[in-house]
C-alpha positions as CSV (number, residue, x, y, z in Angstrom):
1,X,0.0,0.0,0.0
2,X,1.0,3.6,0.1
3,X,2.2,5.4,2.8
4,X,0.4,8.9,3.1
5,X,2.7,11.6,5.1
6,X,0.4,13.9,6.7
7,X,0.8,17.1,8.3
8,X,-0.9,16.9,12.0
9,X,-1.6,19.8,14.5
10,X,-2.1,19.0,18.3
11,X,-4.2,20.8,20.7
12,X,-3.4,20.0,24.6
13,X,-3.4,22.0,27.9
14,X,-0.3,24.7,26.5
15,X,-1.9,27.0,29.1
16,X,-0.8,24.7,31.8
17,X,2.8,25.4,31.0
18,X,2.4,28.9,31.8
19,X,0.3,28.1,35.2
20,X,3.1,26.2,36.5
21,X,6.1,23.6,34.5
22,X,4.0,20.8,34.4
23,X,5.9,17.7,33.6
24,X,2.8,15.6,32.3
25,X,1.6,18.5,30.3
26,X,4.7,18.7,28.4
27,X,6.3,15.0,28.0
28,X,2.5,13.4,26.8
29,X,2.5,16.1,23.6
30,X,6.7,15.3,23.3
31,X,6.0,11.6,23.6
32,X,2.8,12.1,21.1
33,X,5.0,13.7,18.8
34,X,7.9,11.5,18.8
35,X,5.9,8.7,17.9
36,X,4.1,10.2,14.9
37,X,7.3,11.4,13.7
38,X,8.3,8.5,13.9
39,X,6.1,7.5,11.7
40,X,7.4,9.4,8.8
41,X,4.3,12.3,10.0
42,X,4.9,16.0,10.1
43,X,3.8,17.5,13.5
44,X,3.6,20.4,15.7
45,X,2.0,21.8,19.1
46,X,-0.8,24.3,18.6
47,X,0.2,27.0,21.0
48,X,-2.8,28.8,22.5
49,X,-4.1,31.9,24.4
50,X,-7.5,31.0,26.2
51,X,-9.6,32.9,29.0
52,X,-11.8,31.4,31.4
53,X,-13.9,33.0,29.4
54,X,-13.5,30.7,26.4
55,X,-15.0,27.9,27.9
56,X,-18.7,26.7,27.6
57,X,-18.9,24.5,30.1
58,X,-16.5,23.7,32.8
59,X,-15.8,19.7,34.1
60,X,-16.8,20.2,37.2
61,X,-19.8,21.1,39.1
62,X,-20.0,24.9,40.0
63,X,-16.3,25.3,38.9
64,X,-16.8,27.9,36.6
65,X,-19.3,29.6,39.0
66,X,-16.5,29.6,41.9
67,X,-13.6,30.5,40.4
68,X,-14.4,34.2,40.3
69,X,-15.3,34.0,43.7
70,X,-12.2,31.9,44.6
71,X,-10.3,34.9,42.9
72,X,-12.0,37.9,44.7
73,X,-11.3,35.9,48.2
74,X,-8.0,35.0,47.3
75,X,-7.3,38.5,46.9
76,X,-8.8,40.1,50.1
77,X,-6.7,37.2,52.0
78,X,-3.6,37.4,50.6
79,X,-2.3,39.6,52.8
80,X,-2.9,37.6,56.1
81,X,-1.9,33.9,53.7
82,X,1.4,35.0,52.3
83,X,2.5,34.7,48.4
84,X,0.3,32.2,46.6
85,X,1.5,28.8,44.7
86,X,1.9,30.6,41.9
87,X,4.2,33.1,43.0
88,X,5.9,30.3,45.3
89,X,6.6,28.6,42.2
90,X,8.1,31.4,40.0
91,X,10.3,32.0,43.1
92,X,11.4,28.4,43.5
93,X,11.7,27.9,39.6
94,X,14.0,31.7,39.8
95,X,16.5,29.5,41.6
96,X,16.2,25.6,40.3
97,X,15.4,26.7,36.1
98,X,13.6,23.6,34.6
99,X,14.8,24.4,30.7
100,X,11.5,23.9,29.9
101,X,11.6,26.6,26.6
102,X,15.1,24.9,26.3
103,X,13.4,21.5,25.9
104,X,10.6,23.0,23.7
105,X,12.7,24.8,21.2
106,X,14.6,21.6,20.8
107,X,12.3,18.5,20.4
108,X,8.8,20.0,20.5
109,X,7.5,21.8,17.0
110,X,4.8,24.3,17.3
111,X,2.9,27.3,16.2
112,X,5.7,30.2,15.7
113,X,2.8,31.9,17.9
114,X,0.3,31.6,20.2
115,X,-3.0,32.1,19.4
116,X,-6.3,32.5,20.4
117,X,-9.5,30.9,19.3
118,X,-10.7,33.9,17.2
119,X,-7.0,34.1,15.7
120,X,-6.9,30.2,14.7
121,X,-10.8,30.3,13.7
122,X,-9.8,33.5,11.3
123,X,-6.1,32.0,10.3
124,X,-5.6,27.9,11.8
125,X,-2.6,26.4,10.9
126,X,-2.4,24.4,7.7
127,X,-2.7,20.5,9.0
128,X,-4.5,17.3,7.2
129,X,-5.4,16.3,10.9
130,X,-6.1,18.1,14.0
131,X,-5.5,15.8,17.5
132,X,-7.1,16.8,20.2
133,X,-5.2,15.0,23.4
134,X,-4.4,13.9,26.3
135,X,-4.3,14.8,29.9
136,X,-7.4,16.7,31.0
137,X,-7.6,18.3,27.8
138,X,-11.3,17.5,27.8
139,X,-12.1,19.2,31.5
140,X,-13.7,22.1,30.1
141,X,-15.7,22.6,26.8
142,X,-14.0,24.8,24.5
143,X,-14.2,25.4,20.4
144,X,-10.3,24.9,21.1
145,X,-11.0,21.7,23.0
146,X,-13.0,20.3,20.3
147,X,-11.5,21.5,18.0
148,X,-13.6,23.7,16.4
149,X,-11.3,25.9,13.9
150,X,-9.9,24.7,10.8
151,X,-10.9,23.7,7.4
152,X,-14.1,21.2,7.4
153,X,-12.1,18.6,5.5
154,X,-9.2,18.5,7.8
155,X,-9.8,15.4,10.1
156,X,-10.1,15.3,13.7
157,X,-9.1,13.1,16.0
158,X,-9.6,12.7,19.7
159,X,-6.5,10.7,21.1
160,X,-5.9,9.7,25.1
161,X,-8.4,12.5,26.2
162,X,-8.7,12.6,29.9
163,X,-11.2,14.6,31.6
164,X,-12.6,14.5,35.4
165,X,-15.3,12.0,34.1
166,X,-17.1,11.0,37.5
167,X,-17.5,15.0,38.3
168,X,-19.0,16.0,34.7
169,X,-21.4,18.8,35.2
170,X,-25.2,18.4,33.0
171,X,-23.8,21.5,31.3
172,X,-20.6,19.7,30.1
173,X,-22.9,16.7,28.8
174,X,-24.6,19.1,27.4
175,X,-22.7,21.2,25.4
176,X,-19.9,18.5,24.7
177,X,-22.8,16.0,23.0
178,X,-23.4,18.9,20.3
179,X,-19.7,19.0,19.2
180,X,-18.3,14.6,19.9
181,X,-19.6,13.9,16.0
182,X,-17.2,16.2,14.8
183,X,-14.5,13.7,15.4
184,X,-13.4,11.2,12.8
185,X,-12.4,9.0,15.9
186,X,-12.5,9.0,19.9
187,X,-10.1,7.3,22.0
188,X,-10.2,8.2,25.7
189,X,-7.1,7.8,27.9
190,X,-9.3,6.0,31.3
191,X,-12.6,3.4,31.4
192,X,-14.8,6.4,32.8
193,X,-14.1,8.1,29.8
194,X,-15.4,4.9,27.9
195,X,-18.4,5.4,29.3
196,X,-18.7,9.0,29.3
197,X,-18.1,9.1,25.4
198,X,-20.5,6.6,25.1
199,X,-23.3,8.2,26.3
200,X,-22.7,10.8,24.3
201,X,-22.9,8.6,20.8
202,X,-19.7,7.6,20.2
203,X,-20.2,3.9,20.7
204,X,-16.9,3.5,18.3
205,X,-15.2,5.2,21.0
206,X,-12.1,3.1,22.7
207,X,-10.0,3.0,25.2
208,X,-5.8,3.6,24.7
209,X,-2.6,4.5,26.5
210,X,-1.1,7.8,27.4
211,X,1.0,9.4,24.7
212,X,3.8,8.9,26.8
213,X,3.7,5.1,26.9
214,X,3.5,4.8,23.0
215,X,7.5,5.3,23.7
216,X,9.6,2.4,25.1
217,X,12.2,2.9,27.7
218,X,14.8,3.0,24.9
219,X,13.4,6.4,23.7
220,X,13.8,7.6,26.7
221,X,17.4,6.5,27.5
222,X,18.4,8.1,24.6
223,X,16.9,11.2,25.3
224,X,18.6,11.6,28.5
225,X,22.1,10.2,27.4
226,X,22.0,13.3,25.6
227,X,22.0,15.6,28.5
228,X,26.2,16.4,29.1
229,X,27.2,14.5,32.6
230,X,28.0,17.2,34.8
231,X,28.9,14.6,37.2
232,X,26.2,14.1,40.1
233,X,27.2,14.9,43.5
234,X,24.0,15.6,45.0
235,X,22.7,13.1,48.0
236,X,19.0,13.9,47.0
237,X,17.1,11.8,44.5
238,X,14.3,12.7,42.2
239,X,10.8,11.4,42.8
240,X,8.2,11.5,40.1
241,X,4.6,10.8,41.7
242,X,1.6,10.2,39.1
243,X,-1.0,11.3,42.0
244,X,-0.8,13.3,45.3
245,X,-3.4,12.4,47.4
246,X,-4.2,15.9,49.0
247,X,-5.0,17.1,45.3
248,X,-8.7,16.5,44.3
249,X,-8.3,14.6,40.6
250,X,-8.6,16.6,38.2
251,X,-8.2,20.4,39.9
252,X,-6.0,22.5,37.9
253,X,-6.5,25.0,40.9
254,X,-5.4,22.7,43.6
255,X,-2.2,23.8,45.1
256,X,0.8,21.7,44.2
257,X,3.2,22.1,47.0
């Protein structure tokens, strides 16, 4: 048969990078990626702009009605609370740099800008196929979320999306059952999702790994074994946990330290 190259745009959580470096954020698009290009594919990471505003319907019940309360109290209490997490972390990350842009500019394409949804919807980047995934990228409802910019014939393709499934809001079934048939296929990243999906039509929905597991150890080797040794005399060792249990699954808001 013949082997179709194809040029392939991915939407996932960029905004989360700018919240705070968030490891899974950035290695599932890498590791999505790497394994289309491996594949012969052209790729690249739509970078975004998006408000709160943006968003239709939020994941969770009543989230969207408490942030702006959350933000008025935040702000009254600051004073007697200290610096928030976010300006804890831009402190701490002042004095132990991540490289993250480093990382980015050297093994993750993207837009040459970011955009918002009125720019992409007036301009989108030129792609056969538009992937939509993975971690939490379904939370909230968006036009960006589902993809809703682009040329009608470019494909779209939901792959790994997460979401807080057992916390959906009616308004997320809502509004997210009008846009699911605009995707050529749905794969969802846990068995909630399954389920979710389902209800909402897609019975040719299924269930696959995290982008970051479509790599084997190998990849990853590699990767690192081209960081310089700088020799390692430090008597600390790094710990990557998948899930803190005083964060509430699924809470972008929830404080990480």
């Amino acid at each position: 048969g013949i082997w179709i190259t194809m040029k392939i745009g991915i939407v996932s959580l960029y905004g989360w990078l700018k919240l705070w470096d968030n490891y899974g954020t950035l290695l599932q698009n890498y590791a999505l990626q790497a394994y289309l290009r491996s594949l012969g594919h052209e790729t690249f990471w739509i970078r975004n702009r998006v408000s709160p505003s943006d968003s239709t319907a939020h994941g969770g019940g009543g989230a969207g009605r408490l942030a702006g309360l959350r933000e008025r109290m935040s702000g009254i209490l600051r004073p007697l609370r200290g610096p928030s997490w976010q300006e804890r972390i831009a402190d701490f990350n002042r004095t132990h740099p991540r490289y993250f842009a480093e990382f980015i500019r050297e093994h993750v394409p993207t837009t040459a800008a970011e955009m918002s949804i009125e720019e992409l919807k007036a301009n989108p980047p030129e792609a056969d196929v538009y992937i939509a995934g993975s971690d939490q990228v379904w939370r909230d409802v968006t036009d960006l979320n589902f993809l809703r910019f682009g040329r009608a014939e470019t494909r779209r393709i939901a792959y790994a999306v997460s979401a807080p499934w057992p916390s959906l809001s009616y308004e997320w079934f809502r509004e997210a059952g009008t846009r699911i048939s605009d995707f050529h296929s749905v794969a969802v990243r846990e068995r909630d999702g399954l389920e979710v999906v389902r209800q909402l039509g897609r019975t040719d929905a299924e269930q696959v790994v995290d982008p970051t597991l479509l790599l084997d150890a190998s990849h990853y080797r590699a990767l690192t074994a081209a960081t310089p040794d700088e020799g390692n005399t430090s008597p600390y060792a790094l710990g990557y946990f998948e899930h803190m249990p005083h964060k509430v699954a699924g809470d972008a808001e929830a404080d990480p330290f």
